[in-house]
FIBA-955985 format. One line per 3 residues: number of its first residue (from 1); their letters; for each residue z, y, x of C-alpha. Coordinates in Angstrom, 1 decimal. Last residue first. Layout:
# residues N
NUM = A = Z:Y:X; ...
END
This chain:
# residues 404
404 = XXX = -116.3:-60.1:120.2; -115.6:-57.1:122.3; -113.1:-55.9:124.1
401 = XXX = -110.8:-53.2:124.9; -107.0:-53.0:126.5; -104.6:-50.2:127.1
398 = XXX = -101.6:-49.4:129.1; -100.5:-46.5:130.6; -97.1:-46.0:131.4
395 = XXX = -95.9:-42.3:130.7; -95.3:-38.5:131.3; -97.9:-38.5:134.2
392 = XXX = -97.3:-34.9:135.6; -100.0:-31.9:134.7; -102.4:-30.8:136.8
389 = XXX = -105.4:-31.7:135.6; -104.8:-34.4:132.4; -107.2:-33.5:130.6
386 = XXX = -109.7:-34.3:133.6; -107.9:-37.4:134.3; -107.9:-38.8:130.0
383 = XXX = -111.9:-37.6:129.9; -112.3:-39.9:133.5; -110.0:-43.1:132.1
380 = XXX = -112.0:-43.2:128.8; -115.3:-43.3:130.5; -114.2:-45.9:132.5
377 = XXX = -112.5:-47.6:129.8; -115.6:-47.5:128.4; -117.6:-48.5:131.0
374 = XXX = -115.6:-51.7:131.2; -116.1:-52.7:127.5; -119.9:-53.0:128.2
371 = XXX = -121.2:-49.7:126.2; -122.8:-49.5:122.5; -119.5:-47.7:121.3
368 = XXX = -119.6:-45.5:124.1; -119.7:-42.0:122.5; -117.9:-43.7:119.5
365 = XXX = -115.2:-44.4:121.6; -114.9:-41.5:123.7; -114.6:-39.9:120.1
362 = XXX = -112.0:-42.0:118.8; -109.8:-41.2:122.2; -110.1:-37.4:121.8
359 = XXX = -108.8:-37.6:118.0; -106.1:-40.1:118.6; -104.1:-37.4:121.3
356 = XXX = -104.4:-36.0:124.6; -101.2:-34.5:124.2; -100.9:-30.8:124.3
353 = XXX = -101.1:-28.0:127.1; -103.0:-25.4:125.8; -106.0:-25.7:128.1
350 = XXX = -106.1:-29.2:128.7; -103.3:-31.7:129.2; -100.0:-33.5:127.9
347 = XXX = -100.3:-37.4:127.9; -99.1:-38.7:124.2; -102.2:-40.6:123.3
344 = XXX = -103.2:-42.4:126.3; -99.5:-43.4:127.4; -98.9:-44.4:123.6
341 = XXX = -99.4:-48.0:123.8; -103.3:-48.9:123.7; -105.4:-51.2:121.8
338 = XXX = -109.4:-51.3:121.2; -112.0:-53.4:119.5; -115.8:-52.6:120.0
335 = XXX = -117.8:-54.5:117.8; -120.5:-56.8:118.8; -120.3:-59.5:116.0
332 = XXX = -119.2:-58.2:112.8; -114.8:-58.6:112.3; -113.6:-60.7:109.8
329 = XXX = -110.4:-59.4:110.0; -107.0:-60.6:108.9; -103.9:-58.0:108.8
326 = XXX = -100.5:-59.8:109.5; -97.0:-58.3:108.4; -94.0:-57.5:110.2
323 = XXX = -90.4:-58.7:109.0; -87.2:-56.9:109.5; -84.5:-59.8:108.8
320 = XXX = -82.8:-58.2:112.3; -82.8:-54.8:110.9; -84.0:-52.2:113.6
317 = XXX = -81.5:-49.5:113.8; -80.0:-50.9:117.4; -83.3:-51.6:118.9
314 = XXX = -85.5:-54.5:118.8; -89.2:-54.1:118.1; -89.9:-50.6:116.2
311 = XXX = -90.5:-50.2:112.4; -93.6:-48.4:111.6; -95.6:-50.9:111.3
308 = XXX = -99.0:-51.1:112.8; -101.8:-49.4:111.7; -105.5:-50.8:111.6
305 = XXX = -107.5:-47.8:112.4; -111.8:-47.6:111.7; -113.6:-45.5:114.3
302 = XXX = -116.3:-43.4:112.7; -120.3:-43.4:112.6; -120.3:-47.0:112.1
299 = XXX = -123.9:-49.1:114.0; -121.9:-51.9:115.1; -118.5:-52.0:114.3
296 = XXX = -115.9:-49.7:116.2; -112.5:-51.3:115.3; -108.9:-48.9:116.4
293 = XXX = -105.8:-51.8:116.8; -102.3:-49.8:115.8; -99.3:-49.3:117.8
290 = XXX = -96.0:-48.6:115.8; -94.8:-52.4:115.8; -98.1:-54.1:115.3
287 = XXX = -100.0:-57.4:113.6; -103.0:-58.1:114.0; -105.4:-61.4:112.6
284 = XXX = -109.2:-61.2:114.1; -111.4:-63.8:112.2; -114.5:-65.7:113.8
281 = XXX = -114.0:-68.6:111.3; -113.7:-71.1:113.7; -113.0:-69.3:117.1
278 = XXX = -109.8:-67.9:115.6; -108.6:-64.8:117.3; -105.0:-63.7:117.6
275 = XXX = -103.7:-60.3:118.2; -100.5:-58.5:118.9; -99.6:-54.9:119.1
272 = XXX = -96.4:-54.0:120.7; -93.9:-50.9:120.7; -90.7:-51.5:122.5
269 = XXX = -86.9:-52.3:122.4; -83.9:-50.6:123.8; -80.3:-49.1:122.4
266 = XXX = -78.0:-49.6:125.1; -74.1:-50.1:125.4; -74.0:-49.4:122.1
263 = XXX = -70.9:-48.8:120.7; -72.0:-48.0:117.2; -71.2:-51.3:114.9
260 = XXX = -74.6:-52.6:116.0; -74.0:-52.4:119.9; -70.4:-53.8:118.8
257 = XXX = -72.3:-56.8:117.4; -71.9:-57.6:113.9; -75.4:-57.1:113.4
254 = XXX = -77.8:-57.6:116.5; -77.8:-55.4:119.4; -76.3:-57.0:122.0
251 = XXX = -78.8:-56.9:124.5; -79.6:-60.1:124.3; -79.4:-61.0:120.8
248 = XXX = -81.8:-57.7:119.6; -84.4:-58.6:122.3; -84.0:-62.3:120.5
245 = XXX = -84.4:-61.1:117.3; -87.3:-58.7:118.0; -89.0:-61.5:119.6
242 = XXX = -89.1:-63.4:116.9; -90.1:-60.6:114.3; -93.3:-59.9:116.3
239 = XXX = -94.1:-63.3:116.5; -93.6:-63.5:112.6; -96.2:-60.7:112.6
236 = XXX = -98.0:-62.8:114.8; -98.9:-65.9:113.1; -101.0:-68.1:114.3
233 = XXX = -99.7:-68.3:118.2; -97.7:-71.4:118.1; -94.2:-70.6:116.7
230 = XXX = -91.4:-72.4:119.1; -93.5:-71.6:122.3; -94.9:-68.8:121.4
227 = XXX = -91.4:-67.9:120.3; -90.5:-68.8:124.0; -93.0:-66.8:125.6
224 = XXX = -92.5:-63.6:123.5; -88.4:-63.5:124.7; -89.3:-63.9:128.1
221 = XXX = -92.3:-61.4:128.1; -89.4:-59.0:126.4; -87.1:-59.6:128.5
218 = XXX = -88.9:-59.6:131.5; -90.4:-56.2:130.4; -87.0:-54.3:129.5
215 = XXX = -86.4:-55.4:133.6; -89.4:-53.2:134.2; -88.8:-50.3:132.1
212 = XXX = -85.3:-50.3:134.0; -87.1:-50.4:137.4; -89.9:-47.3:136.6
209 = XXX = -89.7:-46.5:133.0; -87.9:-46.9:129.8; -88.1:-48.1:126.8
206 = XXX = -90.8:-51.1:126.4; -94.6:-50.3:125.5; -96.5:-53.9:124.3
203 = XXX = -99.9:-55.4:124.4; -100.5:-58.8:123.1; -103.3:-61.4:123.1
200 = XXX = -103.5:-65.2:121.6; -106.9:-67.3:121.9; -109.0:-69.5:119.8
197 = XXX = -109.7:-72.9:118.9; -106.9:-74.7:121.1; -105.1:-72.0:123.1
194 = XXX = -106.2:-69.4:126.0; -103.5:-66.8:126.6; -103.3:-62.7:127.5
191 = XXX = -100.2:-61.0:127.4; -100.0:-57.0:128.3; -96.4:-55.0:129.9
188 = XXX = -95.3:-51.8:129.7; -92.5:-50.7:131.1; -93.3:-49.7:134.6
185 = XXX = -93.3:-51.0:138.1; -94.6:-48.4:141.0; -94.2:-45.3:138.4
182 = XXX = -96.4:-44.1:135.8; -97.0:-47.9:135.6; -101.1:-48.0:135.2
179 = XXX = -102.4:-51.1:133.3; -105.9:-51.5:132.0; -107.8:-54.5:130.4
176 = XXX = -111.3:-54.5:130.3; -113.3:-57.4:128.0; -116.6:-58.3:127.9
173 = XXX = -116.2:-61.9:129.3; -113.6:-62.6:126.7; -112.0:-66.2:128.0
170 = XXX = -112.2:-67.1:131.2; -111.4:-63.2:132.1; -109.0:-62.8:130.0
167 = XXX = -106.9:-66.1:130.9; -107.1:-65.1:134.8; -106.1:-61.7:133.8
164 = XXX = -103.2:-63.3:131.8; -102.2:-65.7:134.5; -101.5:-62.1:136.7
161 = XXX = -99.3:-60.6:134.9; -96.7:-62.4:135.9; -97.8:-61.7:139.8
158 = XXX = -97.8:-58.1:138.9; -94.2:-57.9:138.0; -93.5:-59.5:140.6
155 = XXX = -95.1:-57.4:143.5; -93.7:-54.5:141.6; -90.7:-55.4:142.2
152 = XXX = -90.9:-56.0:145.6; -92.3:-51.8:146.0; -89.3:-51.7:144.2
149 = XXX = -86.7:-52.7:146.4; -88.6:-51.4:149.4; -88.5:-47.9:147.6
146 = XXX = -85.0:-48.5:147.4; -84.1:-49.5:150.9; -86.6:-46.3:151.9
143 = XXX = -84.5:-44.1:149.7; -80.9:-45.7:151.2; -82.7:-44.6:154.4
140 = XXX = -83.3:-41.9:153.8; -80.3:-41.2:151.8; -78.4:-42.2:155.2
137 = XXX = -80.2:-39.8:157.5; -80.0:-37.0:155.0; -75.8:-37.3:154.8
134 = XXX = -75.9:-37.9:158.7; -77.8:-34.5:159.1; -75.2:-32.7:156.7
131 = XXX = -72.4:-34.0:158.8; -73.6:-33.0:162.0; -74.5:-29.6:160.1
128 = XXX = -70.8:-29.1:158.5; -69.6:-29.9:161.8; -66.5:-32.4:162.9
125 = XXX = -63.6:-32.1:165.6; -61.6:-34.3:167.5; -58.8:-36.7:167.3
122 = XXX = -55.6:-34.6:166.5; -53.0:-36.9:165.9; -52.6:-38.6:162.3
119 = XXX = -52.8:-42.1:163.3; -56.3:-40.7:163.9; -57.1:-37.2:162.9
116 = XXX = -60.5:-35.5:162.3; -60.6:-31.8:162.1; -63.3:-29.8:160.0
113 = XXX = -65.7:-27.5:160.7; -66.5:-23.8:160.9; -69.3:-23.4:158.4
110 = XXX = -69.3:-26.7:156.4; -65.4:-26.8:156.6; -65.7:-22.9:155.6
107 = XXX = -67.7:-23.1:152.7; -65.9:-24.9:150.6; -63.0:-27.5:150.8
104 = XXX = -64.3:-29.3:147.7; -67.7:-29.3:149.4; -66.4:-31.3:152.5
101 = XXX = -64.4:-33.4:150.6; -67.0:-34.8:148.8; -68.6:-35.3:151.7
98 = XXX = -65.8:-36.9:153.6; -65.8:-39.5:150.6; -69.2:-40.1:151.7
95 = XXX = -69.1:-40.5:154.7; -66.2:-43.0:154.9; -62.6:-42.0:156.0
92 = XXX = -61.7:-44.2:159.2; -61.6:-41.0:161.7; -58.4:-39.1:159.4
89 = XXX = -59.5:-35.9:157.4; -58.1:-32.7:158.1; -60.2:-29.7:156.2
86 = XXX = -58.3:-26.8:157.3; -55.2:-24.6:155.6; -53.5:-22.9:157.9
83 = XXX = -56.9:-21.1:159.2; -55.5:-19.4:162.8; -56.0:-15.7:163.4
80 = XXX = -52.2:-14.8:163.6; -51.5:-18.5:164.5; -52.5:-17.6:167.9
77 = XXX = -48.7:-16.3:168.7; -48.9:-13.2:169.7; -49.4:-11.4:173.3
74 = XXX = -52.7:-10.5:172.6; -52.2:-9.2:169.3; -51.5:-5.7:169.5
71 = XXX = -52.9:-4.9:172.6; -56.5:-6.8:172.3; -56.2:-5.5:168.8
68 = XXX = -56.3:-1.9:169.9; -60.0:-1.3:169.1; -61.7:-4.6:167.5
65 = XXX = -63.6:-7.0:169.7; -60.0:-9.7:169.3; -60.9:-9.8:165.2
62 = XXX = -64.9:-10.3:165.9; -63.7:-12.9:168.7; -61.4:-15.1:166.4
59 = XXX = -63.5:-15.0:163.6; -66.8:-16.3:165.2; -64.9:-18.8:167.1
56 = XXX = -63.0:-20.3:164.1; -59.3:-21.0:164.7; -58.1:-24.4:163.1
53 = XXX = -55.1:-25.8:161.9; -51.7:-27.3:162.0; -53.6:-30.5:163.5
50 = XXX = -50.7:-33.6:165.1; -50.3:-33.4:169.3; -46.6:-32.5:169.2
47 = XXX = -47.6:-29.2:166.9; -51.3:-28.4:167.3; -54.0:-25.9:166.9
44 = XXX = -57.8:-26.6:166.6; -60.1:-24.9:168.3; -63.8:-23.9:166.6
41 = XXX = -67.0:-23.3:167.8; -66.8:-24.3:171.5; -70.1:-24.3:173.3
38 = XXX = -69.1:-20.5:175.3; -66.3:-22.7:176.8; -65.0:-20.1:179.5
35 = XXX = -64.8:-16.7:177.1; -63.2:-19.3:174.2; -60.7:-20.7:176.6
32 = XXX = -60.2:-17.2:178.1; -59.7:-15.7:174.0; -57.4:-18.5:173.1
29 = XXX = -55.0:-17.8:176.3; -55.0:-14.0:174.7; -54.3:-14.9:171.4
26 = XXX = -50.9:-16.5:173.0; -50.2:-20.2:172.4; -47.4:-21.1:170.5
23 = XXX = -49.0:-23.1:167.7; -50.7:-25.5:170.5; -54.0:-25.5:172.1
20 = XXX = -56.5:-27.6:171.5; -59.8:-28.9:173.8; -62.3:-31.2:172.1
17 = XXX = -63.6:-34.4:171.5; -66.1:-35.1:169.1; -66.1:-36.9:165.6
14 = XXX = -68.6:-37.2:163.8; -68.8:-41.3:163.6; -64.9:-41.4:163.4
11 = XXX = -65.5:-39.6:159.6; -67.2:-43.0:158.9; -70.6:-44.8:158.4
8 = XXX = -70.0:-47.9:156.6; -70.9:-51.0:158.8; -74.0:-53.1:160.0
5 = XXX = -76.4:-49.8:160.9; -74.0:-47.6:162.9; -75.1:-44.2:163.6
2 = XX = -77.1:-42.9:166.3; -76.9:-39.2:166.6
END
């Protein structure tokens, strides 16, 4: 059935035309139209052309098949085996309020069909199954609308990541960064920028995945931007605390707000690590929101954590005076530095079905602690696939390794 694509489908779409008889018909005058029009499902009955209701074939000719009926009821009115109480929808009623409709009424309007009026005269008749294809046709394409949507989205999102691989790569020539949405756009999102005497990096975990994920991303990105803008990239704890203020003012969430006050029409934020590197003195300064940096130096037997704060970046419970604090580094030349938001760590696998977790990851480190930074995230990305196995991605996976 070819439906309409430049208005909303309605009832009218369904609808076909059909023989009726009216309420004083006999059974037996029924029973020839239904013996002669072996097609016909259903028959609907009429007083001065408007739908009293509807006889079912099935019904009709199991009830007429047994003994005696033929001369007990032939004669009688066919409202004797007539539904009084059919689905009647008029021809302009949209498909998806005819839906709903459909399951309220049950079983039967899916079953036997349903009578569509217009002006309130009988019009036709509808099936459950018509229906039920026109219902999967329009999802499809509402899915393939979406899917288009996103697969746009995506584009986007990728093209404002894109400066920072152009950055990274100018910049730290032993240096992988990785960025898997669990869906086609995701919620995490990585920063990478070249300034005078150094350079500026960030990796951060928004709520949410998929489209709202995504949008939490262009705020956040936004919101980092500008305070790079207003702060210079020196000090990122007070970075950190910038951007929490403004994720906090645009969505409401700062104090005195109703967000704040417990009517929050969301409660969203994210994880972030961020870095800057001073060419000068060859120091590292971090700052994080519940990430942390991990530091392999040359020739350590164990990885060496930096935690972040434990206080989260915007969100209702987040105080808006919060404020982060820097660790500096001098970090030894050739060490292996690494950051990741929790789509690693927390990604349910292996025999017993747990998350991957810190311990896994600080070994793949040490085991390639001596390896160009894209072999280990090689190596990092193969142990993480084969724990993985046939479990679902839970999360976005983000992470990003260098070294100076």
């Amino acid at each position: 059935m070819h439906l309409p694509r430049y208005r909303t489908s309605v009832a009218a779409d369904l609808c076909i035309p059909t023989e009726s008889v009216q309420a004083d018909a006999s059974n037996f005058a029924v029973l020839e139209l239904f013996t002669e029009r072996r097609d016909m499902m259903s028959l609907p009955v009429t007083e001065q052309q408007k739908p009293i209701g509807l006889i079912s074939r099935n019904i009709f000719m199991s009830q007429m098949s047994k003994p005696f009926y033929h001369e007990v009821y032939g004669k009688k009115s066919c409202i004797a085996f007539m539904d009084k109480e059919p689905l009647i929808v008029d021809g302009a009623m949209s498909i998806e309020d005819l839906t709903f409709r459909a399951v309220e009424a049950g079983e039967k309007a899916l079953a036997d069909g349903f009578i569509i009026t217009e002006d309130g005269a009988l019009a036709g008749v509808g099936f459950g199954l018509q229906l039920m294809n026109v219902v999967a046709t329009m999802q499809a394409e509402k899915n393939r609308q979406i899917m288009h949507s996103i697969d746009y989205a995506s584009v986007i999102q990728r093209a404002l990541l894109r400066t920072s691989d152009a950055e990274l790569r100018a910049t730290l020539p032993d240096a992988h960064l990785e960025w898997q949405p669990r869906d086609v756009v995701g919620g995490d999102f990585y920063f990478f920028e070249r300034h005078a005497g150094g350079w500026f990096a960030a990796i951060a975990d928004c709520t949410g995945h998929g489209v709202p994920g995504a949008f939490m991303t262009l705020i956040a990105s936004s919101a980092l931007s500008q305070a790079l803008r207003d702060r210079g990239p020196h000090d990122p704890a007070a970075l950190i605390g910038a951007v929490s203020r403004a994720i906090k003012t645009l969505l409401g969430q700062d104090a005195g707000s109703d967000a704040a006050a417990g009517h929050a029409g969301s409660n969203d934020g994210m994880d972030c690590a961020f870095l800057c590197y001073d060419d000068a003195s060859a120091s590292l300064r971090f700052a994080g929101a519940k990430l942390a940096l991990y530091v392999v130096a040359p020739g350590a037997e164990a990885v060496r954590a930096i935690d972040g704060a434990r206080m989260g970046v915007g969100y209702v419970d987040t105080p808006p005076g919060y404020c982060w604090h820097n660790e500096t580094l001098a970090v030894p030349a050739g060490s292996l530095l690494f950051l990741t938001t929790d789509g690693l760590l927390d990604q349910i696998g292996g025999a017993r079905d747990i998350a991957y977790g810190k311990r896994r990851m600080r070994e793949q480190l040490l085991a390639q602690r001596d390896a160009p930074a894209g072999d280990v995230a090689a190596a990092l990305l193969r142990d993480s696939a084969a724990w993985q196995g046939r479990q679902p991605r839970r999360d976005d996976l983000t992470f990003f390794c260098f070294r100076l």
